[in-house]
N, C-alpha and C positions, 0 to 999 in steps of 0.2 A: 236493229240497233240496240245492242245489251248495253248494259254498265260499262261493262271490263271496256268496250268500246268508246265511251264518253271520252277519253282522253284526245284520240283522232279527230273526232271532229269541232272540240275546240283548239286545239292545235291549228285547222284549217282555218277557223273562224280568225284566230288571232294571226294567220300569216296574209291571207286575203284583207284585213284592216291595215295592217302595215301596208299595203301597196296604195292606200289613199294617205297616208301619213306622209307629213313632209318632216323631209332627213338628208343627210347628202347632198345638201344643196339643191333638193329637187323638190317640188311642193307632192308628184306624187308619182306613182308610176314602178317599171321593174327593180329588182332589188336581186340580192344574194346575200345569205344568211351564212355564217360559218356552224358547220356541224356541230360544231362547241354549243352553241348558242340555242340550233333548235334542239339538241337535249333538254337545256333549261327550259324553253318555252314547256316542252312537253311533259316534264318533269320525270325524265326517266334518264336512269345512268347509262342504257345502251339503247342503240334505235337497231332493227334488224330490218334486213331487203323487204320483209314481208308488210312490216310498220311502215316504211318511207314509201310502199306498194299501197299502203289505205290511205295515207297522209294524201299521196298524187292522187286519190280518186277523190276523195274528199274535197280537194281542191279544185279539182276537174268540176265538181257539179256546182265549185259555185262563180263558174265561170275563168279559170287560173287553170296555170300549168305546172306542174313544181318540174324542174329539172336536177335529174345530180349529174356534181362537177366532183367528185369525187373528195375534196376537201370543204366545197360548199354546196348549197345550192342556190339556185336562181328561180324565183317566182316570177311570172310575165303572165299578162293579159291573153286570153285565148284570143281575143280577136288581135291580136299582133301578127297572129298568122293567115288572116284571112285574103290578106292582099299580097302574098305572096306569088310570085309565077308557077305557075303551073307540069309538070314533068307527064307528057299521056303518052300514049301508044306511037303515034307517028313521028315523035321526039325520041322515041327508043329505037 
């Protein structure tokens, strides 16, 4: 974890706090950010595949999923997925 790297992971810290913040009508929970907007957070004037690649890992450990939607993204709960059905061998 270098300097040049500090930026990522407050980035993460500040998109996993928004997901207990109440906004939108909702007291907490999944969200989507427009790209516009996580530039600002991050404070950089371009994000590249490999940035929004540490942002999702970052996010990933602390429990979250970042998704791109190509004009946003969406942050959700890892455990949103955990009750999901299942897809195995005898189903294929």
């Amino acid at each position: 974890m270098t300097c040049d790297n500090e930026w990522i992971f407050k980035t993460a810290d500040r998109l996993c706090d928004l997901y207990a913040q109440e906004f939108g009508g909702k007291k907490s929970g999944r969200y989507r950010i427009p790209v516009k907007l996580l530039r600002e957070i991050t404070g950089r004037r371009r994000l590249y595949e490999d940035d929004i690649r540490e942002i999702g890992r970052a996010v990933a450990e602390r429990g979250f999923v970042l998704i791109d939607m190509d004009s946003f993204y969406v942050i959700m709960s890892a455990n949103t997925f955990v009750n999901y059905r299942r897809a195995n061998e005898d189903f294929l």
